[in-house]
KOLTISE-803364 format. One record per residue (C-alpha): residue in one letter; x, y, z. Coordinates in Angstrom, 2 decimals. Layout:
% residues N
VOGU  type  x  y  z
VOGU  A  X  Y  Z $
...
***
This chain:
% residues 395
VOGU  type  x  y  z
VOGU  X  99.77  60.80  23.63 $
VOGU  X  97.82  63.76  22.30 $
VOGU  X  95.54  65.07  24.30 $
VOGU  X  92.50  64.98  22.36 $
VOGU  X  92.97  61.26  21.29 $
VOGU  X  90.44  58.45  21.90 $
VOGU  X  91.49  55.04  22.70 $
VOGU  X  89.51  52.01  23.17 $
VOGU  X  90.85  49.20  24.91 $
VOGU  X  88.32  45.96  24.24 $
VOGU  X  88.25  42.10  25.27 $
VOGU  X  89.68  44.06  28.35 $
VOGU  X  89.23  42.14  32.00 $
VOGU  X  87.75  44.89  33.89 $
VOGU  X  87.36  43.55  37.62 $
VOGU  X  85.66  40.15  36.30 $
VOGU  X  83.17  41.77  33.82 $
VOGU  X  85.05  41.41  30.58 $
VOGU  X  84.26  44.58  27.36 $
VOGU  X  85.69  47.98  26.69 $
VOGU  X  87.52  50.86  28.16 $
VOGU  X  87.21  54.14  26.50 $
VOGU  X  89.75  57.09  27.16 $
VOGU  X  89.53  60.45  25.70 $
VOGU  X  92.70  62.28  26.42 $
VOGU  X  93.70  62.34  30.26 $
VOGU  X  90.47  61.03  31.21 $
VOGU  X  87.81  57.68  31.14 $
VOGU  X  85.19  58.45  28.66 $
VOGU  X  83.19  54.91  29.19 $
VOGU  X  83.13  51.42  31.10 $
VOGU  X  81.64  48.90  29.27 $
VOGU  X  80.61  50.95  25.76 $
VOGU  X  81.09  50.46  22.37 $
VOGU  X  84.00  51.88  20.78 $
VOGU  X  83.29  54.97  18.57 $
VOGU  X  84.23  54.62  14.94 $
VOGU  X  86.92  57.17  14.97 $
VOGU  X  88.94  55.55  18.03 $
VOGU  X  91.64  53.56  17.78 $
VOGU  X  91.54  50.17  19.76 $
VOGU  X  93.85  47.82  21.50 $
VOGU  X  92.73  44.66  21.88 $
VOGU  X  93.53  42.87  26.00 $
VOGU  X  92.77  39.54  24.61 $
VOGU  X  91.40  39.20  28.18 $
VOGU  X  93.93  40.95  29.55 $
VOGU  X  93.08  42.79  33.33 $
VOGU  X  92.97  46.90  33.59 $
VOGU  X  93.38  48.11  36.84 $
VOGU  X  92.85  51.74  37.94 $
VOGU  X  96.67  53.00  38.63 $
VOGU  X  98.12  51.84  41.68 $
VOGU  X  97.82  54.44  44.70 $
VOGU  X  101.69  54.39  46.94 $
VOGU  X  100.03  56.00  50.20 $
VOGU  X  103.54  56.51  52.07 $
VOGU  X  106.86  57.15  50.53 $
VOGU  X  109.84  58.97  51.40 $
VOGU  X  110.96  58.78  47.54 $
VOGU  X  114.29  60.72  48.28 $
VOGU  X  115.13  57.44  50.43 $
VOGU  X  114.90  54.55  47.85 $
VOGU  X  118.43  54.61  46.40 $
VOGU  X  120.11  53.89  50.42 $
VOGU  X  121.75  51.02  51.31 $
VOGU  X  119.06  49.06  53.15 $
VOGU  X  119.71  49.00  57.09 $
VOGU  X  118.26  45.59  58.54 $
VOGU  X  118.94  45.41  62.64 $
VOGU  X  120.46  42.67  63.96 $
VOGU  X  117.16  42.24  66.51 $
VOGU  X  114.21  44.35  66.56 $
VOGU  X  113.66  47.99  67.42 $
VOGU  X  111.37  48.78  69.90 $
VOGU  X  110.32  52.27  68.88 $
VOGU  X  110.97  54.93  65.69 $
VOGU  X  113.38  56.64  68.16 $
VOGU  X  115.51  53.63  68.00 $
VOGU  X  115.18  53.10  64.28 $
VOGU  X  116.05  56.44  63.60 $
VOGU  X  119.49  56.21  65.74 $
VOGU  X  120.20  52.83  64.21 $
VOGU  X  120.00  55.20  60.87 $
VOGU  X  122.30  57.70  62.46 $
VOGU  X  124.83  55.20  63.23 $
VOGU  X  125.42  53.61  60.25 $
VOGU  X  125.56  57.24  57.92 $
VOGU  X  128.36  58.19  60.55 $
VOGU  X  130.38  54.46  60.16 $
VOGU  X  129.51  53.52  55.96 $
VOGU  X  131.13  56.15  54.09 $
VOGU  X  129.02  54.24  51.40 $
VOGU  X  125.77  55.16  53.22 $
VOGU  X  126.70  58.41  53.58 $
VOGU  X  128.03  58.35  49.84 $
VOGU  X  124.60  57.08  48.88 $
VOGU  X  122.83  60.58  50.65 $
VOGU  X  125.85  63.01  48.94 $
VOGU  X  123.88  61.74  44.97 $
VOGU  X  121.85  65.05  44.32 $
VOGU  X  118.28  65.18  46.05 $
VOGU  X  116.50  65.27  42.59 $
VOGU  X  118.01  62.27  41.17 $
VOGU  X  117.18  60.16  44.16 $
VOGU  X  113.69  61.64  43.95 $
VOGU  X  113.80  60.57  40.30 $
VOGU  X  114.65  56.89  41.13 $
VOGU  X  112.10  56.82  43.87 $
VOGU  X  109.35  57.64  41.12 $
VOGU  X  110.65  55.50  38.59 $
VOGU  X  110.29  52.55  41.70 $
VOGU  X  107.02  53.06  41.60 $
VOGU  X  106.08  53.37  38.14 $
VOGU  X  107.64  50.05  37.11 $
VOGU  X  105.51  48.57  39.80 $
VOGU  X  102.13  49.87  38.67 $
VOGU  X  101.98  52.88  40.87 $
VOGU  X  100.57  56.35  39.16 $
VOGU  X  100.12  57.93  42.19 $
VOGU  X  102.19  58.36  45.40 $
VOGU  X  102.21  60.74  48.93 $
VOGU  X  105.26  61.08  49.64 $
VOGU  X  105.77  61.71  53.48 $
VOGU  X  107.93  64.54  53.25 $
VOGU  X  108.74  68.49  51.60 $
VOGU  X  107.00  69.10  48.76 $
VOGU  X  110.21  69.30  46.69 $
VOGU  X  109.60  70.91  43.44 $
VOGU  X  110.94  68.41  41.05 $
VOGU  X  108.15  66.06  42.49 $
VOGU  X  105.46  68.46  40.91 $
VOGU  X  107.30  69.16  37.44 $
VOGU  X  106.58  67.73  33.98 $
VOGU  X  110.22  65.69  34.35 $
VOGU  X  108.84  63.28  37.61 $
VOGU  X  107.10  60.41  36.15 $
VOGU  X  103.78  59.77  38.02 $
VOGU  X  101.51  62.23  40.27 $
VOGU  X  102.30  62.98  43.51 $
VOGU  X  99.91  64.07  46.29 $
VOGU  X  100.19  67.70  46.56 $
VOGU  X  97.37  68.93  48.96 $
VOGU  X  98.22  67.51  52.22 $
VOGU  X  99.30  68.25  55.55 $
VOGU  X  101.98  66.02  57.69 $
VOGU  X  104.18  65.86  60.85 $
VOGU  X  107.13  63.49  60.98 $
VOGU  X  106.20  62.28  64.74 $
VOGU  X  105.58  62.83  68.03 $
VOGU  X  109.35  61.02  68.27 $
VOGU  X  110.69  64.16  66.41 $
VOGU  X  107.95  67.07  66.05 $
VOGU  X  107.45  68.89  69.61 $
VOGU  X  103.70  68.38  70.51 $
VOGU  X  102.82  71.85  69.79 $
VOGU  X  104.00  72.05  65.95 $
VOGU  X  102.07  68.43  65.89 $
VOGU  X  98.41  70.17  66.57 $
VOGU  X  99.59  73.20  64.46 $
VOGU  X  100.33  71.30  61.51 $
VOGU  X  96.90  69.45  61.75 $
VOGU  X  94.80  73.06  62.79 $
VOGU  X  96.15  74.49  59.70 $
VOGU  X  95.29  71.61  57.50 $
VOGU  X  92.05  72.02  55.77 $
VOGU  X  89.48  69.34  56.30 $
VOGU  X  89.38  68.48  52.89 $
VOGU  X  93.33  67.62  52.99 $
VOGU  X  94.56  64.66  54.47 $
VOGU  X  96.73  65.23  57.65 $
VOGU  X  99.85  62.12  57.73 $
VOGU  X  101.94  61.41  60.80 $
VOGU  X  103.83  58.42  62.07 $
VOGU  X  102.41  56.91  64.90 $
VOGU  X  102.23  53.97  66.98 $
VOGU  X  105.48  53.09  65.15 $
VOGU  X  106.78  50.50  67.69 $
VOGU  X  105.87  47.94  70.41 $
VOGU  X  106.65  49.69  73.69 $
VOGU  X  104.46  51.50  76.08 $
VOGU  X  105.73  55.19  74.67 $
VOGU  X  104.76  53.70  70.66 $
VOGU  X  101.49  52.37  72.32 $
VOGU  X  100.52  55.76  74.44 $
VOGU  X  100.82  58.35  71.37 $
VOGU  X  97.22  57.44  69.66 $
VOGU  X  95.93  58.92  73.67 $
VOGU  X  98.59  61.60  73.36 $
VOGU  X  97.16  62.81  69.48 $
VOGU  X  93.38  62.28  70.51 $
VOGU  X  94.51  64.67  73.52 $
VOGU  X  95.87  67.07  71.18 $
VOGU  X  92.69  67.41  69.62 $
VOGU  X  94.64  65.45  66.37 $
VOGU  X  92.41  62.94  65.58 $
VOGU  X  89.35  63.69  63.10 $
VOGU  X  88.32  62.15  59.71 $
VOGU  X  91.40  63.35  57.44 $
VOGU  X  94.24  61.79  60.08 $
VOGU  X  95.98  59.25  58.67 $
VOGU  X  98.03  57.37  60.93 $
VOGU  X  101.34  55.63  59.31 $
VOGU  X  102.30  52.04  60.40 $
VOGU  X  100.35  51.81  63.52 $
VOGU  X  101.72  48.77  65.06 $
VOGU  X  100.87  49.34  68.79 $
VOGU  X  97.22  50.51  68.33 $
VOGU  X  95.52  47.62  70.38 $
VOGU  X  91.77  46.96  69.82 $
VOGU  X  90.81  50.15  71.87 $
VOGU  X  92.58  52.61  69.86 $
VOGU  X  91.46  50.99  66.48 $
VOGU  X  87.89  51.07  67.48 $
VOGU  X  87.84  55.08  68.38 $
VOGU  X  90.24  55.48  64.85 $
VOGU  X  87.30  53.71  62.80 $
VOGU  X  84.94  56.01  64.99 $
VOGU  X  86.90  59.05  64.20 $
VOGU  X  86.49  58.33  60.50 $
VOGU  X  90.60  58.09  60.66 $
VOGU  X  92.22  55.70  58.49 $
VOGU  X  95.26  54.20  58.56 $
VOGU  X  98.83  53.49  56.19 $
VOGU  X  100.11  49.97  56.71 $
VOGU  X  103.68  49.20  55.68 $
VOGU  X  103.91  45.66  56.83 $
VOGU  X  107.54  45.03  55.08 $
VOGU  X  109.29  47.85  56.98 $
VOGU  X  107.09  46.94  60.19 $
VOGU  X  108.10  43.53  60.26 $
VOGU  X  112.04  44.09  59.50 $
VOGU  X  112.49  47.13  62.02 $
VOGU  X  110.17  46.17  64.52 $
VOGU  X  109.06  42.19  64.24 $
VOGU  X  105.60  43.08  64.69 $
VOGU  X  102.53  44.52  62.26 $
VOGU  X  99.42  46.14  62.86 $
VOGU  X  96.36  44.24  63.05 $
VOGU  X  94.57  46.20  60.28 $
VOGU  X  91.72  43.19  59.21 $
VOGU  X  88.84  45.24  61.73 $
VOGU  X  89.89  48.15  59.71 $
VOGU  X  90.51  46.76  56.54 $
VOGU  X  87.11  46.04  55.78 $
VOGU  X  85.36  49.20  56.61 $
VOGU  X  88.08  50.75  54.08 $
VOGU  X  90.17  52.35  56.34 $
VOGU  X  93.35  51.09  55.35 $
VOGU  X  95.90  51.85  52.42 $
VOGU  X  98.97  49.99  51.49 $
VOGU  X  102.64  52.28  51.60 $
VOGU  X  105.86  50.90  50.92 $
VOGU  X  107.78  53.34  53.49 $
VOGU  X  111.25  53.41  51.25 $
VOGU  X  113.91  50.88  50.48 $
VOGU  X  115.82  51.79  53.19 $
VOGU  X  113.70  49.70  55.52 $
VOGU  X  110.50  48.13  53.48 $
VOGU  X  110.63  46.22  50.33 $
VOGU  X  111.28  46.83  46.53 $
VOGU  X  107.97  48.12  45.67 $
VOGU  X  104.45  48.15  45.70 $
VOGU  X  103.89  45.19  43.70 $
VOGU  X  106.52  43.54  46.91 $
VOGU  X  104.31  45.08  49.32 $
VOGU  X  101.04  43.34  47.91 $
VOGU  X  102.72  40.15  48.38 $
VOGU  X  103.70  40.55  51.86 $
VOGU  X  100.54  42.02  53.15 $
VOGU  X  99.06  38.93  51.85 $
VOGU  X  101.54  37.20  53.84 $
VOGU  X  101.21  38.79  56.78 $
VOGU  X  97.42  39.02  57.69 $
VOGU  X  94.30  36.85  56.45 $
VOGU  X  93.05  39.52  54.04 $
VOGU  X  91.43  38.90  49.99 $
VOGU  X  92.63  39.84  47.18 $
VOGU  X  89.81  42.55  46.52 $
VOGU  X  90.33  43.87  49.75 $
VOGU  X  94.04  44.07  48.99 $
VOGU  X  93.15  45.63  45.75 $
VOGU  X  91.31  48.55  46.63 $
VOGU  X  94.30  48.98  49.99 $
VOGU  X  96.03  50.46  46.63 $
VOGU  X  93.18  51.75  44.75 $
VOGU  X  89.34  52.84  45.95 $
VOGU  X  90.00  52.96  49.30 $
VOGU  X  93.97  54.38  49.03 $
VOGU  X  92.49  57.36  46.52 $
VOGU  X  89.41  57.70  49.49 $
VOGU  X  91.74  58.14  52.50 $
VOGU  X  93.82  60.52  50.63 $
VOGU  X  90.90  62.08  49.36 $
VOGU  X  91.44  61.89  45.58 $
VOGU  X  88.15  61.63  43.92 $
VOGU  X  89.45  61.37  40.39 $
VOGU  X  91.47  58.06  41.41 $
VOGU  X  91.22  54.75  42.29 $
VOGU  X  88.45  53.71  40.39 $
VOGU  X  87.52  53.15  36.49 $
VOGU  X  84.64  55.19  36.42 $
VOGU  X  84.15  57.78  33.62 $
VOGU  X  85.44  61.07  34.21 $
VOGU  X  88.31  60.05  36.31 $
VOGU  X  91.70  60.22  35.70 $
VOGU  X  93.00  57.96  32.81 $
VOGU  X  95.79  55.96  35.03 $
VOGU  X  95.99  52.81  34.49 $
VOGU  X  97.82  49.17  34.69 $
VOGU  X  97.29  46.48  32.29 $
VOGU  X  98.41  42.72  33.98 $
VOGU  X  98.18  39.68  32.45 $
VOGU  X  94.72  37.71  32.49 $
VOGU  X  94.09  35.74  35.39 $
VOGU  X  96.86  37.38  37.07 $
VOGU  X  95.72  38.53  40.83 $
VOGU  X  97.13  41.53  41.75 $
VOGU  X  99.38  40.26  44.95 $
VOGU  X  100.93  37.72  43.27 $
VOGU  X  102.26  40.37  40.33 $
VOGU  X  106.26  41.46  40.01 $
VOGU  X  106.88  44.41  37.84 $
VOGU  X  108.07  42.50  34.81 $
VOGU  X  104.48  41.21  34.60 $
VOGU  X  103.09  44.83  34.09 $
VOGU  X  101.77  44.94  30.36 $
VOGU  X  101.06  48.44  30.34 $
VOGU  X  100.93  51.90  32.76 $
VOGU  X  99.58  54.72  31.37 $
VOGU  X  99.15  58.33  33.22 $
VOGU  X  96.63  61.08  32.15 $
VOGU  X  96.25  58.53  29.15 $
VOGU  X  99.45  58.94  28.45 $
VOGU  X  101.69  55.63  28.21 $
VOGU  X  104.59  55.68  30.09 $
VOGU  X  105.91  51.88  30.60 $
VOGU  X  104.50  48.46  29.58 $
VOGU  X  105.35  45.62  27.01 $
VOGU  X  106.86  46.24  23.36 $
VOGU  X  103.26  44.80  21.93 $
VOGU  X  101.46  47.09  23.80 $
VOGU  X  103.58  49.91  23.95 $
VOGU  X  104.15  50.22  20.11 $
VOGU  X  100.30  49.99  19.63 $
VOGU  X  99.81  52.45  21.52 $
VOGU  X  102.43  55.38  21.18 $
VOGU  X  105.03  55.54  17.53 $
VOGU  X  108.66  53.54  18.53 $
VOGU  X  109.81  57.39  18.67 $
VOGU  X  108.03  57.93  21.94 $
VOGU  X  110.18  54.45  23.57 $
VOGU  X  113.67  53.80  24.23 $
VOGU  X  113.80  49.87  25.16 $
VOGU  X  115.22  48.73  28.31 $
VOGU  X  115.65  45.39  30.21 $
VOGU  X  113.55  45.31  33.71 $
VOGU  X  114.75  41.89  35.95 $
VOGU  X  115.51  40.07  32.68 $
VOGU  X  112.16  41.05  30.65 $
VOGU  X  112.41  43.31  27.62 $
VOGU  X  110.03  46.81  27.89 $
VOGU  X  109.61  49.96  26.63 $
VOGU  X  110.46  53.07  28.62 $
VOGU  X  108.73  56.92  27.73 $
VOGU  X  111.70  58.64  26.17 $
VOGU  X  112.14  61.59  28.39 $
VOGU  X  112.15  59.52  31.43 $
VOGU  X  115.03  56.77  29.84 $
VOGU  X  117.19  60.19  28.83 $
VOGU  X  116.93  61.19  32.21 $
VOGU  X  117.47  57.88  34.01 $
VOGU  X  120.54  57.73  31.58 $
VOGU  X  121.89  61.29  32.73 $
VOGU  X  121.90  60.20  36.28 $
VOGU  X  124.40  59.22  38.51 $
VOGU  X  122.88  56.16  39.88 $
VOGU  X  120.50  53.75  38.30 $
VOGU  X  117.15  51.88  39.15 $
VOGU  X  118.34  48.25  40.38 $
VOGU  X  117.40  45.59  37.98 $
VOGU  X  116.88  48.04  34.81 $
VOGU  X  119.05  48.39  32.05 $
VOGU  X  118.98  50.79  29.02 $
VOGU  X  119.25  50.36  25.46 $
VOGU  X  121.07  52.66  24.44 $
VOGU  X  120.83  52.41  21.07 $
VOGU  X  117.04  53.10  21.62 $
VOGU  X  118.02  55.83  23.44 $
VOGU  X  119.90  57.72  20.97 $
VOGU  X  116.96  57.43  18.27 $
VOGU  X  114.43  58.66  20.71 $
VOGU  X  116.22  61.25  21.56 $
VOGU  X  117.07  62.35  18.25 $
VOGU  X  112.99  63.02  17.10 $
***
């Protein structure tokens, strides 16, 4: 998509006021206007537009590794990470799995997310450089600051990293990540460290008792809740509902390694897993994910902010979506994954390759089917045309 072209989308479901989207290049022009006589229009039919979906914790380069479930529940990330340890040293097919070159796994991590609605994604790790190029299909959260853990980051590089994060950056670490006394005690042991102000976000959180949530909300702290990964290392979740509704929670899938397929997955077992609505849900991956990561330009559909967006069928609440219900994602306006209807009136049949996602025919951007098909390892569940692919790649 050009970046000077106007697009209208109308009859559009826009968070239960039905009428028009406008986008002008890579951003939203207008909510609710008129479409101008020179812009082409789609019309929803009713269909919903969602602001792209915000991924608040990844580790992307983990997605393509045989998933480790333990036979009974960890007690702490110390124990997780052995149980990880153990089987790369005893699967020669786990270990094959890490050997596949860092950038394709990073590629299938983004493509994960993409097919589930996600635009935008902070990943928990390096800032590798293929996750900032034009070739990596959706945005990923470049001004941040992050320790792994107090499990494997000395103390002292833990308040370093957060002293030299700017206060307009958000500042990640895994904590609480457990249900013994040592997971329960690091919320005092950060607060001691003086790591604990209004741009900490805590990941997973699952021993924070009332206490420690009440002084997080004070701190104007927020945290990530991976429920999926929580409940099949661990057994236990956080209680996030006190939180939750002040809008200091997002939603992150941690990594197929230990949480579930995607976001889209992750929606549906949050729901699951505490008594929380669906618009409370919905902004755990938009408004209040793009707030606690402090990305102004996301999250909402308010003009002047980024054109990412996710078209689902009317009617269709959010948590009880799969990715082969997506209709449409689009990044900086441009479309990148969605339905053949919508995809061909939006972008020429050059700009697709078609592919097969869990059964369901879609259209794939071009570049990003070439390089899926150059790869040594695949996304699960999508297959490539490659017919299609040869006649994209060929304009």
């Amino acid at each position: 998509m050009m970046s000077s072209r106007r697009l209208t989308f109308v009859n559009a479901d826009l968070g239960g006021v039905h009428g028009s989207l406008r986008i002008s290049g890579a951003r939203i022009a207008a909510a609710g206007a008129a479409a101008c006589a020179a812009d082409e229009t789609l019309d929803l039919r009713g269909d919903r537009v969602l602001p792209g979906l915000i991924n608040a914790h990844d580790h992307l380069q983990l997605n393509t590794l045989p998933a480790v479930h333990p036979e009974q529940p960890t007690r702490n990330a110390r124990e997780w990470i052995a149980l990880v340890n153990q089987r790369r040293q005893a699967d020669p097919l786990f270990e094959s799995s890490v050997a596949v070159a860092l950038n394709e796994r990073l590629l299938i991590g983004g493509i994960k997310n993409l097919l589930g609605g996600v635009t935008t994604v902070a990943h928990h790790d390096p800032l590798f450089a293929f996750l900032t190029g034009s070739q990596f299909p959706i945005r990923v959260v470049s001004h941040y600051g992050w320790s792994h853990s107090l499990y494997v980051d000395p103390a002292e590089e833990v308040r370093d990293s957060y002293l030299r994060t700017p206060p307009d950056w958000p500042w990640i670490i895994h904590a609480a990540e457990g249900v013994d006394e040592e997971a329960g005690a690091e919320f005092s042991r950060l607060e001691a460290l003086g790591c604990v102000g209004p741009n900490t976000l805590m990941v997973h959180g699952i021993a924070l008792g009332p206490a420690e949530r009440s002084r997080l909300r004070d701190a104007h702290a927020g945290l990530i809740w991976c429920p999926s990964s929580n409940l099949r290392l661990f057994g236990a979740t956080a209680h996030i509902c006190d939180l939750s509704r002040c809008g200091r929670v997002a939603l992150g899938t941690d990594s197929r390694l230990s949480g579930s397929r995607d976001l889209l997955d992750e929606l549906q077992a949050a729901r699951a897993a505490a008594e929380v609505d669906e618009l409370t849900l919905e902004a755990m991956v938009t408004r209040d994910a793009a707030a606690l990561l402090r990305l102004p330009d996301r999250g909402t559909l308010q003009p002047g902010t980024c054109a990412d967006l996710l078209v689902l069928p009317a009617g269709l609440p959010l948590s009880q979506a799969s990715r082969a219900d997506v209709r449409l994602v689009m990044v900086a306006g441009r479309p990148l994954y969605g339905d053949p209807d919508y995809a061909l009136a939006v972008a020429p049949r050059a700009h697709w390759v078609r592919v097969s996602v869990d059964g369901r025919t879609k259209m794939l951007q071009g570049d990003l089917a070439e390089a899926l098909s150059a790869a040594s390892i695949g996304e699960p569940g999508l297959s490539i045309c490659e017919e299609t692919l040869g006649a994209a790649c060929a304009t």
